[in-house]
VEXSE-71361 format. One record per atom (N, C-alpha, C): x, y, z; atom name; residue in one letter; residue number from 1. Coordinates in steps of 0.001 Angstrom, whole numbers, m for minus. Example, Ala and Ser with C-alpha at 12.3 -4.5 7.8 and 13.67 -1.06 7.14 Angstrom:
! residues 2
u=13190	v=m5690	w=7800	atomo=N	residuo=A	num=1 .
u=12300	v=m4500	w=7800	atomo=CA	residuo=A	num=1 .
u=13200	v=m3300	w=7800	atomo=C	residuo=A	num=1 .
u=12850	v=m2250	w=7080	atomo=N	residuo=S	num=2 .
u=13670	v=m1060	w=7140	atomo=CA	residuo=S	num=2 .
u=12900	v=30	w=7870	atomo=C	residuo=S	num=2 .
//
This chain:
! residues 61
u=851	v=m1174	w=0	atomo=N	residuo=X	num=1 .
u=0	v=0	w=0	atomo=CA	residuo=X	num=1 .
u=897	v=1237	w=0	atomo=C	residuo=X	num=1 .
u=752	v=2329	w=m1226	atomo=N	residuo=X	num=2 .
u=961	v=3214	w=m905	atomo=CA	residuo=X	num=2 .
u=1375	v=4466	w=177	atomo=C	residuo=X	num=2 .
u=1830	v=5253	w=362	atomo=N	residuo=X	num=3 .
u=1603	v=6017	w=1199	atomo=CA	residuo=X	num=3 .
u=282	v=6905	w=1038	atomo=C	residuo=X	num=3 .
u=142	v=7214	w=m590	atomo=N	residuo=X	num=4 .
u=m1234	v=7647	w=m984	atomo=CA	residuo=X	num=4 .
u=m2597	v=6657	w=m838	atomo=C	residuo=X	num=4 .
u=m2281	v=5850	w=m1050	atomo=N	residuo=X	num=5 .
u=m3155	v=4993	w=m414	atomo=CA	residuo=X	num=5 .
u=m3933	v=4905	w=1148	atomo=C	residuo=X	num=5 .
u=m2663	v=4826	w=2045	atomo=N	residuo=X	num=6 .
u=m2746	v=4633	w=3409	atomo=CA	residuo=X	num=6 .
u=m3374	v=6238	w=3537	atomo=C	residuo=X	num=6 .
u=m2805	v=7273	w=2698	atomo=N	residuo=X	num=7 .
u=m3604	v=8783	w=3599	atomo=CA	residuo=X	num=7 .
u=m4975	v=8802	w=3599	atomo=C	residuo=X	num=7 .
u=m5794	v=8127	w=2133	atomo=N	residuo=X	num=8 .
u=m7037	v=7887	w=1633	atomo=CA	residuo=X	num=8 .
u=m7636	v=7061	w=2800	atomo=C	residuo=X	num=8 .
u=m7059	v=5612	w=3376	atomo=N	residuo=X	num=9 .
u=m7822	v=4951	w=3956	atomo=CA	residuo=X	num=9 .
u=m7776	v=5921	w=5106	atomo=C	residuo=X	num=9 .
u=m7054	v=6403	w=5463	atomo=N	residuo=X	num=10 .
u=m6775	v=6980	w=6708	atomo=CA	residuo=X	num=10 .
u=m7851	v=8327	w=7137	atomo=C	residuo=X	num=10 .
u=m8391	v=8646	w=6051	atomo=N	residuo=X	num=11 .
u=m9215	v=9961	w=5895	atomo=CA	residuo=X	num=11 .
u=m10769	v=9303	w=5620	atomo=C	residuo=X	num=11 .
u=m10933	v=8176	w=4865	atomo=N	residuo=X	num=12 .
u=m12394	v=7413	w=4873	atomo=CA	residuo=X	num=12 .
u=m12801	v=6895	w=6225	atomo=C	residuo=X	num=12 .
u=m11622	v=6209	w=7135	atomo=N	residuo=X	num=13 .
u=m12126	v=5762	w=8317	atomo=CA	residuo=X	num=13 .
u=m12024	v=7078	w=9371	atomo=C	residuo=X	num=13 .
u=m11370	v=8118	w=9011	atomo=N	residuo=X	num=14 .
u=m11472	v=9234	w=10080	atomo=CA	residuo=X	num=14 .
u=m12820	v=10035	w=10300	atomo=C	residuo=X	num=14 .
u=m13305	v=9756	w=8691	atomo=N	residuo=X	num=15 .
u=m14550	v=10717	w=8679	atomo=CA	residuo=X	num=15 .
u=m15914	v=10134	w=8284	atomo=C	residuo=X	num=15 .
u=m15743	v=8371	w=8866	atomo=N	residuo=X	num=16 .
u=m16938	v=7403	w=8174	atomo=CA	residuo=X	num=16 .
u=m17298	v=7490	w=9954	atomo=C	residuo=X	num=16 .
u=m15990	v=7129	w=10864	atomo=N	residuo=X	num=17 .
u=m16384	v=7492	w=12440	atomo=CA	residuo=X	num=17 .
u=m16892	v=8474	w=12962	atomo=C	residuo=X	num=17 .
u=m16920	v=9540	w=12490	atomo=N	residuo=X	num=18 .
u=m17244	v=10882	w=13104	atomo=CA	residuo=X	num=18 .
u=m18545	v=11247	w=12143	atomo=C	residuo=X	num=18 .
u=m19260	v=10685	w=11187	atomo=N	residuo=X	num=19 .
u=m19844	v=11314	w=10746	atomo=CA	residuo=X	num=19 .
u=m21517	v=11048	w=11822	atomo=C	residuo=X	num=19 .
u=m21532	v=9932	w=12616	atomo=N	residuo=X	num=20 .
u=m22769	v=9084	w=13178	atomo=CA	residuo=X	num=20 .
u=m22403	v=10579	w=14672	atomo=C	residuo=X	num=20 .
u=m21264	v=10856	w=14891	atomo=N	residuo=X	num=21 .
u=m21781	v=11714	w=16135	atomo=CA	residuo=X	num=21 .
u=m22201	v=12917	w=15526	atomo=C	residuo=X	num=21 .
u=m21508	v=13497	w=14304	atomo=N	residuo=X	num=22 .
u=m22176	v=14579	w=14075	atomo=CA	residuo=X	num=22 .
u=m23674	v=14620	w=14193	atomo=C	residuo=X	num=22 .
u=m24254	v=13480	w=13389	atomo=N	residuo=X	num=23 .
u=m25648	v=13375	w=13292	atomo=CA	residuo=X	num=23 .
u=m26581	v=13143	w=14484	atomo=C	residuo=X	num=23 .
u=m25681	v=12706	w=15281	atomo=N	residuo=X	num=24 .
u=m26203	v=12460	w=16679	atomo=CA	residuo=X	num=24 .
u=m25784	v=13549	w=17071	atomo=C	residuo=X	num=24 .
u=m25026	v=14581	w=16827	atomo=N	residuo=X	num=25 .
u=m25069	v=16221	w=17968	atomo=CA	residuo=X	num=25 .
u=m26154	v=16748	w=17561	atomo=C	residuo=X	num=25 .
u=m26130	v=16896	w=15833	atomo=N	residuo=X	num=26 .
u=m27230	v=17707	w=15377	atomo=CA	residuo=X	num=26 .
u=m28522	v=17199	w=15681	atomo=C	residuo=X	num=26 .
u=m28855	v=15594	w=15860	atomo=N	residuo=X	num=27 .
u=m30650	v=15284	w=16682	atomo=CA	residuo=X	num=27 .
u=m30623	v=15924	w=17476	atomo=C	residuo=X	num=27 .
u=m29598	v=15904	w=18510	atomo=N	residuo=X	num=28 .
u=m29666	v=16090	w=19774	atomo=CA	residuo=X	num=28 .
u=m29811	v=17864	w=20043	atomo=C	residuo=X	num=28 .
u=m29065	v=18346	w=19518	atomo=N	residuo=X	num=29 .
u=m29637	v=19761	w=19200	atomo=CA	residuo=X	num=29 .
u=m30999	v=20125	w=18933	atomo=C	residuo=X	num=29 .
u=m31359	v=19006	w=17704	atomo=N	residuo=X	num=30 .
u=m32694	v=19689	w=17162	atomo=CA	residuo=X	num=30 .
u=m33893	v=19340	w=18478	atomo=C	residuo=X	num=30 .
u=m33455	v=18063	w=18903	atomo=N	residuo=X	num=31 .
u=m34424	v=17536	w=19721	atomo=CA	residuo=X	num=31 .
u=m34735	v=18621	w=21214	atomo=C	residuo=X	num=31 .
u=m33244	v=19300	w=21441	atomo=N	residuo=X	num=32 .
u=m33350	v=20292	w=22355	atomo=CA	residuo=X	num=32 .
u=m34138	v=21688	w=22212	atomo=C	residuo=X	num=32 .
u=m34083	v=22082	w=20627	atomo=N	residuo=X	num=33 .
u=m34845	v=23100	w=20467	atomo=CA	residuo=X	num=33 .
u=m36177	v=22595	w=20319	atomo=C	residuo=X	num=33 .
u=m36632	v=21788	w=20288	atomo=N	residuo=X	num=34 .
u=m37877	v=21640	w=19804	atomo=CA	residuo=X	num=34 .
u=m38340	v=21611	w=21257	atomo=C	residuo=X	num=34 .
u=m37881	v=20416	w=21923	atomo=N	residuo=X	num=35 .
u=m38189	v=20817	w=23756	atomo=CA	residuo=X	num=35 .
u=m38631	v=21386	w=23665	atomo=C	residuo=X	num=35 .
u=m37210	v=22586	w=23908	atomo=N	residuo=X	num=36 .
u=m37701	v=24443	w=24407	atomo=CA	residuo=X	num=36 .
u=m38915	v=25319	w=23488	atomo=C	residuo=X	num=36 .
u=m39149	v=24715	w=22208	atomo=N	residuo=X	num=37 .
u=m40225	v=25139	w=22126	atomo=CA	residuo=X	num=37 .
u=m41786	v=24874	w=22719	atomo=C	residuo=X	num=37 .
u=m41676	v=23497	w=22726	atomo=N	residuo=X	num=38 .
u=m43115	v=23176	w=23324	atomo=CA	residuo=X	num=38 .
u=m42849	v=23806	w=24606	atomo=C	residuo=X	num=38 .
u=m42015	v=23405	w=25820	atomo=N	residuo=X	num=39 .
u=m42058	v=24351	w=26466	atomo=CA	residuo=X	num=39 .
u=m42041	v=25654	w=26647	atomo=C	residuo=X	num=39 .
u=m41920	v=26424	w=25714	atomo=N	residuo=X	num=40 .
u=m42562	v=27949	w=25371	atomo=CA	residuo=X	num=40 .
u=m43820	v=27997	w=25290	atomo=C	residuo=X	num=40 .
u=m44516	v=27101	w=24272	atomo=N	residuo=X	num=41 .
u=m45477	v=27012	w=24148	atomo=CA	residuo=X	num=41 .
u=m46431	v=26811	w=25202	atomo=C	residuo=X	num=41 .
u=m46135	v=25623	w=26434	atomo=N	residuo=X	num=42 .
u=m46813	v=25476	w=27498	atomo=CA	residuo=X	num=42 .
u=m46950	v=26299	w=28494	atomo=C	residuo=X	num=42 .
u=m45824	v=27035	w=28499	atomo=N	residuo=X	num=43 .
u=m45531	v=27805	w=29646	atomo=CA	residuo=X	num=43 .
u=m46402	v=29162	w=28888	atomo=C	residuo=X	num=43 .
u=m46307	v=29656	w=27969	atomo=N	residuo=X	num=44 .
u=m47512	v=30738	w=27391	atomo=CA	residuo=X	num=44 .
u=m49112	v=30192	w=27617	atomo=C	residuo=X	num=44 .
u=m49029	v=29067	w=27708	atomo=N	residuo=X	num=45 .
u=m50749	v=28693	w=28022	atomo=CA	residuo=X	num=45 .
u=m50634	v=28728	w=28780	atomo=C	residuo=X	num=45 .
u=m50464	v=28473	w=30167	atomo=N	residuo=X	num=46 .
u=m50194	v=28537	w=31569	atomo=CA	residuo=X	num=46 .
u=m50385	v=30019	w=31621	atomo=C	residuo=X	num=46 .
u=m49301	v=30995	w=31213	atomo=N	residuo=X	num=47 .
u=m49712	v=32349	w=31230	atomo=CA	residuo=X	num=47 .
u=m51350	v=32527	w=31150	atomo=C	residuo=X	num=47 .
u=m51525	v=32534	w=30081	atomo=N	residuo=X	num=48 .
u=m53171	v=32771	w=29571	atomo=CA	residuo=X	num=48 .
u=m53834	v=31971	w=30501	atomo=C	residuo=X	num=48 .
u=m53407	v=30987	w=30642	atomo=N	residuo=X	num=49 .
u=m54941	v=30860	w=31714	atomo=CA	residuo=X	num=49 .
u=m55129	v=31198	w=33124	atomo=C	residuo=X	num=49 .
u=m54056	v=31486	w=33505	atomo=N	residuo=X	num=50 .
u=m53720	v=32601	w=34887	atomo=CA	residuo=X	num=50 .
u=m54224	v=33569	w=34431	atomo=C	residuo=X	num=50 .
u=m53985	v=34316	w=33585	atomo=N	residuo=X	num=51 .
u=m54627	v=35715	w=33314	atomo=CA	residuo=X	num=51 .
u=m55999	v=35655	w=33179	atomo=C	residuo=X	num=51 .
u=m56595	v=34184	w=32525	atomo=N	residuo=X	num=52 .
u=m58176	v=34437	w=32744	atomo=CA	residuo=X	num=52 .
u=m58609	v=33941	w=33825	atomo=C	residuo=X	num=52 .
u=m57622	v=32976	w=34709	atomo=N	residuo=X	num=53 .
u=m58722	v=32541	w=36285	atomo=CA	residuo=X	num=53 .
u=m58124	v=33994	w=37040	atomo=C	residuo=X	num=53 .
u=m57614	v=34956	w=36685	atomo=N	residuo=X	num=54 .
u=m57469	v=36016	w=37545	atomo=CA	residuo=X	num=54 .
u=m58205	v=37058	w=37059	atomo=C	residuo=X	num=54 .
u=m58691	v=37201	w=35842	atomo=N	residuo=X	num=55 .
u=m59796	v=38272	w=35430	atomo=CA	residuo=X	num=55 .
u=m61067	v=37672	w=36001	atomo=C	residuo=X	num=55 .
u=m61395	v=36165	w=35984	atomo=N	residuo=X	num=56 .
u=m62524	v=36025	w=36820	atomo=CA	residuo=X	num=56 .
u=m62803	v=36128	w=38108	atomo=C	residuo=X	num=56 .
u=m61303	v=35714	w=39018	atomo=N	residuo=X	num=57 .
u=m61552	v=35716	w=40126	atomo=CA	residuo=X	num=57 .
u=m61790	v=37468	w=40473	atomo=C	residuo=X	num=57 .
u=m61541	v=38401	w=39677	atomo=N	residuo=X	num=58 .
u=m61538	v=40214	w=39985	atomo=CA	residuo=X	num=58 .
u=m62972	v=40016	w=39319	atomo=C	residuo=X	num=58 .
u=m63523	v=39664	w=38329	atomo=N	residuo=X	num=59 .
u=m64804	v=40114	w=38138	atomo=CA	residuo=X	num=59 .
u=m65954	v=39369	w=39415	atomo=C	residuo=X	num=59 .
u=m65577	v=38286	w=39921	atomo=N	residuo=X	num=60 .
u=m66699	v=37986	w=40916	atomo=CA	residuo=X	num=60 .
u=m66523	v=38792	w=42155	atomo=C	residuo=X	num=60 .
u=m65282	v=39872	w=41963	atomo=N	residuo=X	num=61 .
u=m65445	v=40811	w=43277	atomo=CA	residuo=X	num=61 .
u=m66163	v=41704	w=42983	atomo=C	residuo=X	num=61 .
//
């Protein structure tokens, strides 16, 4: 084998290993933003409905 050879294998197995974590940082990223969105989302309904059991609880005063 080459030395050109050996740099080739040497660069297919460097970047055939690393390519499964990239893809696994980037789920893991996406999976984190998406979280934080539903939790935006929940935590804004929560808002709103505090704001309406507290406009009712002021209108039955």
């Amino acid at each position: 084998m080459t030395s050109y050879q050996a740099d080739i294998c040497f660069i297919y197995k460097h970047f055939t290993k690393r390519r499964p974590q990239m893809e696994k940082k980037k789920s893991c990223q996406e999976r984190q933003e998406r979280q934080a969105q539903e939790w935006g989302e929940k935590i804004e309904g929560l808002r709103k409905k505090a704001a309406l059991a507290k406009g009712e609880k002021e209108a039955r005063l």
